[in-house]
C-alpha positions in Angstrom: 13.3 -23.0 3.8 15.4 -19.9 4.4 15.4 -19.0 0.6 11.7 -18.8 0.9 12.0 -16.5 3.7 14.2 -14.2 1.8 12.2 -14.5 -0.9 9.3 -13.5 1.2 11.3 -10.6 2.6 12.4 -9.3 -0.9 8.8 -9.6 -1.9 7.3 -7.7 1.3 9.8 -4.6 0.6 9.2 -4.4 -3.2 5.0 -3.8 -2.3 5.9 -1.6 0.7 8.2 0.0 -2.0 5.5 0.4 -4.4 3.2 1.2 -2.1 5.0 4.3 -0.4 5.9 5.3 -4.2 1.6 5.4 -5.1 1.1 6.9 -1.9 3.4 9.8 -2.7 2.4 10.3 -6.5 -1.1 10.5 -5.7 -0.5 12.7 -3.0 1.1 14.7 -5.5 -1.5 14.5 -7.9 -3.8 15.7 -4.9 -2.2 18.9 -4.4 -1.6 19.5 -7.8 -4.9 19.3 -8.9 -5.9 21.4 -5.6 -3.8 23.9 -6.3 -5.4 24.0 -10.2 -8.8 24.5 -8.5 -9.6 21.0 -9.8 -10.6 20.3 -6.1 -11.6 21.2 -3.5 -9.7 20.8 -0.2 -11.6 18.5 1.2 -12.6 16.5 -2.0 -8.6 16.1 -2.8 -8.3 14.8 1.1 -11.4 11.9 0.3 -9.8 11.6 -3.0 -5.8 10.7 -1.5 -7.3 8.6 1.2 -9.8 6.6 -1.1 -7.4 6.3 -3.9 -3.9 6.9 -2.4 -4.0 5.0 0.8 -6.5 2.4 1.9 -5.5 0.0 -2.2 -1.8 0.0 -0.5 -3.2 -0.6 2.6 -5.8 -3.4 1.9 -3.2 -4.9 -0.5 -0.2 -4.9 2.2 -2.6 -6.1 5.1 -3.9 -8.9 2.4 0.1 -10.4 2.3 0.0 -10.2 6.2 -3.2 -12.4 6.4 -2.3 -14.8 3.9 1.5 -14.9 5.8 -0.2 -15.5 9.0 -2.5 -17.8 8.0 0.6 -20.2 6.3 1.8 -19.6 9.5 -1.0 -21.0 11.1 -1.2 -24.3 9.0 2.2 -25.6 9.5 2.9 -28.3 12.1 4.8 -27.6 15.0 
């Protein structure tokens, strides 16, 4: 039971990890290609938001739901 926990731990701060890491790099990307005149200001804002934030997001809110919901089916 408690290796499954760490396992679950280890597993939680590799995505947070990864996520942070895509988060910055397409931030990056953003202001790069802003500063190129690629896009616009506002367009590399939708485009960082769309692209860099809300996939980490969904996918790290997805691993609390399914932990909660395991949580849920066990018996007391």
């Amino acid at each position: 039971m408690r290796e499954a926990s760490h396992q679950q731990a280890r597993t939680e701060q590799r995505a947070l990890a990864v996520a942070v890491a895509w988060m910055l790099l397409v931030q990056l990307a953003c202001v790069v290609l802003w500063d190129a005149a690629y896009l616009g200001r506002q367009a590399a804002l939708v485009h960082w938001l769309v692209v860099g934030v809300l996939p980490p997001a969904l996918a790290l809110w997805g691993m609390r739901r399914a932990e909660v919901e395991q949580t849920e089916d066990r018996p007391y």
